[in-house]
C-alpha positions in Angstrom: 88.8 108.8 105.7 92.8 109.5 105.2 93.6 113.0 104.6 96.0 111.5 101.3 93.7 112.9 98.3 93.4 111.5 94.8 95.9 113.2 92.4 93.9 114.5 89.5 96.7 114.7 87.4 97.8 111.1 87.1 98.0 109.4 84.0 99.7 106.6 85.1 99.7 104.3 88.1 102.3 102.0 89.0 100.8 98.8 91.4 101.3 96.0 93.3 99.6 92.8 93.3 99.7 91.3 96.3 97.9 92.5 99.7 97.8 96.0 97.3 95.1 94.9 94.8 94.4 91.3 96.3 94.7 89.2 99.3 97.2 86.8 98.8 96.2 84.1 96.2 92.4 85.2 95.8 90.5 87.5 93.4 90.2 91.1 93.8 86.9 91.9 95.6 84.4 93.2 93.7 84.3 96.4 94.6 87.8 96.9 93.7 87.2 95.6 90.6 84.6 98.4 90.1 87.0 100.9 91.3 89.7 100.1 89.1 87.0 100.0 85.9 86.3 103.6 87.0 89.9 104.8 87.1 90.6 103.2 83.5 87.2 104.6 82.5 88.6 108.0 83.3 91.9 107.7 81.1 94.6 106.6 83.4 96.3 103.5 82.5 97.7 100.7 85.4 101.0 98.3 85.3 100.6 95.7 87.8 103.8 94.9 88.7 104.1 91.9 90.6 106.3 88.6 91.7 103.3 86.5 90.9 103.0 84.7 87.7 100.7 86.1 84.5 98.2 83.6 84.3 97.4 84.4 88.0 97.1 88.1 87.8 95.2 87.3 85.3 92.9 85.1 87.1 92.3 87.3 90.2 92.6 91.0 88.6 92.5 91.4 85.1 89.7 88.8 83.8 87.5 90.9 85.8 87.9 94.3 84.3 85.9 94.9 81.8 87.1 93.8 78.5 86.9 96.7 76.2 89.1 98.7 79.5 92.1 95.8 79.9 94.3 97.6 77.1 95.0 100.6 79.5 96.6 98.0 81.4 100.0 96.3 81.2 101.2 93.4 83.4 104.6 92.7 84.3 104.9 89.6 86.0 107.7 87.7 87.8 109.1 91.1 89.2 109.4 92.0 85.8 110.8 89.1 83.6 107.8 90.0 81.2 105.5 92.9 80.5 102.2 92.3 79.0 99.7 94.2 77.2 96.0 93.6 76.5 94.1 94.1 72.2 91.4 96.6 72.2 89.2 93.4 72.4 90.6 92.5 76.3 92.1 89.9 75.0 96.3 88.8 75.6 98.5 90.1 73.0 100.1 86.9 71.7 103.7 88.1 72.9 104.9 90.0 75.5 106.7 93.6 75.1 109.6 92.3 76.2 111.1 89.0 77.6 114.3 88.6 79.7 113.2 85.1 80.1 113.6 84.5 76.3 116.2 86.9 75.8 118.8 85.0 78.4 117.4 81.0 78.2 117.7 78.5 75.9 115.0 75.9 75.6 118.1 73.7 76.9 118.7 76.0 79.9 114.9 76.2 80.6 114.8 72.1 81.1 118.1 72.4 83.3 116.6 74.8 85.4 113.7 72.7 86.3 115.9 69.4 86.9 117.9 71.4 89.4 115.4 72.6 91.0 113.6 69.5 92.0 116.8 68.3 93.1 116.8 71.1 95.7 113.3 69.6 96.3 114.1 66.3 97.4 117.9 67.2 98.8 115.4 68.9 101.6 112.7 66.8 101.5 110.4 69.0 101.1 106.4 68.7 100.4 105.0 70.6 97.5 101.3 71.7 97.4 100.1 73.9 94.7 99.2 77.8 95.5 96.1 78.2 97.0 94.8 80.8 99.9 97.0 80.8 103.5 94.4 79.2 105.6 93.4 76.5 103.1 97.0 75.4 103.0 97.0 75.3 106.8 94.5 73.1 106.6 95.6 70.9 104.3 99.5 70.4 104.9 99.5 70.8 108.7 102.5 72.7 110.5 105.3 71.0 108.7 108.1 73.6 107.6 109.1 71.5 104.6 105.2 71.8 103.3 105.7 74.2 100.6 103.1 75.9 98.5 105.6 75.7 94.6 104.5 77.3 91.9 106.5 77.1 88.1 105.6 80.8 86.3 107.6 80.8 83.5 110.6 83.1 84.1 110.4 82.4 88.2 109.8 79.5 90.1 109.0 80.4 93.7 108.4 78.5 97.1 106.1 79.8 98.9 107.6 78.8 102.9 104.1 79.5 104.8 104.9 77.6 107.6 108.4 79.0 107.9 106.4 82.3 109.4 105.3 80.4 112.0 108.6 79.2 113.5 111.1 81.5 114.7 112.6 84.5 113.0 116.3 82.4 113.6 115.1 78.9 112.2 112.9 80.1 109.5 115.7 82.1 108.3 118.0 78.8 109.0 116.1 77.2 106.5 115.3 79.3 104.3 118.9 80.6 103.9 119.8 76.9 103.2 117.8 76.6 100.2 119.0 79.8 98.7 122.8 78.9 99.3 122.3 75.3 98.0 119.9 76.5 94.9 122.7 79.3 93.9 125.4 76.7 94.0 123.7 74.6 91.4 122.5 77.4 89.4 126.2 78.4 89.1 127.1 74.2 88.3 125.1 74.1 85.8 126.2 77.6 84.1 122.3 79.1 84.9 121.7 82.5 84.6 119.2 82.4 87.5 119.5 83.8 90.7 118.0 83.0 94.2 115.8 85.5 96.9 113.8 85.5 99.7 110.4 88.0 98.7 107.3 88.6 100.0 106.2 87.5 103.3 107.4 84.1 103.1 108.3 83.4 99.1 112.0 82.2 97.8 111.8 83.1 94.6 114.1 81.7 92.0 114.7 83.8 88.8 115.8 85.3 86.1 119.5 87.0 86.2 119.5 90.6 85.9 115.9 91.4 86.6 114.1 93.8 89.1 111.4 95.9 89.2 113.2 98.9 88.6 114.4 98.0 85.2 110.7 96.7 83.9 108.9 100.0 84.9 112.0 102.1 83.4 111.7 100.0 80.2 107.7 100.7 79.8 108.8 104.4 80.1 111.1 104.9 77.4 109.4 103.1 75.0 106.9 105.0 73.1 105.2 101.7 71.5 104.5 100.6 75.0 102.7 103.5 75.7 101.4 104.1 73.2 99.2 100.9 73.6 97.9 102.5 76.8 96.8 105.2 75.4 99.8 107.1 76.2 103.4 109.5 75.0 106.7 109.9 76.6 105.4 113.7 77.3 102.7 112.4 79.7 104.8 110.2 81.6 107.4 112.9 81.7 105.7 115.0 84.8 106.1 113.1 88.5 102.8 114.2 89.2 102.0 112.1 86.1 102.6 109.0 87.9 101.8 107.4 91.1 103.0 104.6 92.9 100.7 101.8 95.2 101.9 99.2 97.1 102.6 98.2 100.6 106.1 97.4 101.3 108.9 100.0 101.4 110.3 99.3 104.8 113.9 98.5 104.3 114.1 96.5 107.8 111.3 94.4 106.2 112.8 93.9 102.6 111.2 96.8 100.9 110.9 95.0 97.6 108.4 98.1 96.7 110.9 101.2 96.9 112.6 99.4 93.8 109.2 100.7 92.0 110.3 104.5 93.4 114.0 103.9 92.1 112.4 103.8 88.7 110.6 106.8 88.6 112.8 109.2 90.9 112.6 111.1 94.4 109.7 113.4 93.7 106.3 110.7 92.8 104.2 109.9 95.2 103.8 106.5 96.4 101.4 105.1 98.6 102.1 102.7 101.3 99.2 100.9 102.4 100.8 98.7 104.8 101.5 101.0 108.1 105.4 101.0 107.7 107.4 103.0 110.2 108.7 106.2 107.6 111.8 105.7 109.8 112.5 102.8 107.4 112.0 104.3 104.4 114.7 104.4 102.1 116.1 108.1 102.4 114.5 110.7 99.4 112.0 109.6 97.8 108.5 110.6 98.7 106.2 107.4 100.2 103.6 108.4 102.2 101.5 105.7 104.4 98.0 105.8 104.0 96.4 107.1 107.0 92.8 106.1 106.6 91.4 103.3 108.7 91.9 100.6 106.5 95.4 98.9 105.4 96.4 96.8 102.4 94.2 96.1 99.6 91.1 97.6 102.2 92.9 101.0 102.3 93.7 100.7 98.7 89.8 100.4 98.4 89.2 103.0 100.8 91.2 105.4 98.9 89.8 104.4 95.8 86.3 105.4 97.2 87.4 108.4 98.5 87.9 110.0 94.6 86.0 113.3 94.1 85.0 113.7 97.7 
């Protein structure tokens, strides 16, 4: 077991989806699921935070809590285009908190947006599968680089390269580089406000203008309605030991998509890294510490969700 303890005073925790929560593209095992019903049973709210789209976090975390637990959650999806909340009944509310998709895109623009982007499709030729588990996409689309796993989300469409991984560091990037240059051209033709971005291990995502991670989480944090629906006041998120951060990638070398989550919140929350990142490529300040228990990603989440009251 990792010497890292449980923070008793927590009211609210800050996650990742991916490889933090879930393997990528399948359901949260069930014993996470029952770990995560026992820390909302206990008062502390969640926001998954997360690149995927809603209706997937949905389908592999939050249709699994129980029902009358999901409105001490919030979801913002798309790295934060969106933030959801749940009714006391588990249910959806029927709009988000707040949109940047709706906010900066005309129905118009929205159309646009997908026209150009399946002309970056077949400018590269490039074979679209829908998202599904790594291995299972192996299986079906071979060891072609242009195979792409594409997903539409709303306020992101993303690529998923899988088989870029696989080649070299220089001609994954090669191509993966090309899209993004060629996508931002068109986005800035057709007077878009969408931007291109490698994320993840192998993802181009292609969103929204203006939004991050950092701005979603500060947004929940200053409004009081928002909290409020978790159960929550601006006094309780006002503490760092309040809040806690869990994810798995903060090395800068590697992207470090997460320390935008620490950005929001300032120098002195805790985050956990669950992925075992060298501290040496931390970002400078803030305080992530790696989880030093014997399991990694969303099994060392797990193993420090066990580890509660022991």
């Amino acid at each position: 077991m990792g010497q890292i303890k449980w923070n008793d005073k927590v009211k609210l925790v800050l996650s990742d989806v991916d490889e933090t929560v879930a393997d990528l593209y399948l359901p949260a095992l069930p014993e996470m699921v029952s770990e995560l019903n026992k820390v909302l049973e206990s008062g502390v709210a969640i926001f998954l935070i997360s690149g995927h789209g809603l209706s997937g976090i949905q389908e592999r975390i939050t249709n699994h809590i129980k029902p009358e637990l999901r409105n001490k959650l919030l979801i913002g999806h798309c790295c934060g285009a969106e933030v959801w909340g749940f009714t006391k009944e588990g249910n959806l509310k029927d709009r988000p908190y707040y949109s940047k998709y709706e906010e900066k895109m005309s129905p118009a623009q929205k159309e646009k947006w997908r026209r150009v982007v399946d002309q970056v499709v077949r400018e590269f030729e490039l074979i679209k599968y829908p998202t599904m588990p790594v291995q299972k996409f192996k299986e079906k689309a071979g060891s072609s680089p242009l195979a792409v796993m594409y997903e539409d989300r709303g306020p992101q469409i993303t690529f998923e390269v899988v088989n870029g991984f696989d080649m070299t560091h220089e001609q994954a990037k090669d191509l993966e580089v090309m899209i993004l240059e060629r996508a931002d051209v068109l986005f800035k033709e057709f007077g878009l406000p969408v931007v291109s971005r490698l994320a993840g291990v192998f993802a181009l995502d292609f969103g929204i203008e203006g939004v991050s991670k950092t701005l979603a989480v500060k947004k929940v944090l200053e409004e009081e309605e928002i909290l409020k629906s978790v159960g929550l006041s601006l006094e309780d998120v006002s503490e760092p030991e309040h809040l806690e951060i869990w994810a798995d990638k903060f090395s800068t070398t590697f992207g470090g998509f997460d320390r935008y989550l620490s950005m929001a919140v300032g120098s002195k929350v805790r985050a956990i890294d669950f992925r075992p990142e060298d501290p040496k490529e931390f970002m400078a300040g803030y305080n992530v510490q790696v989880w030093d228990g014997k399991k990694h990603l969303h099994e060392g989440l797990l193993e420090y969700l066990q580890s509660r009251g022991k």
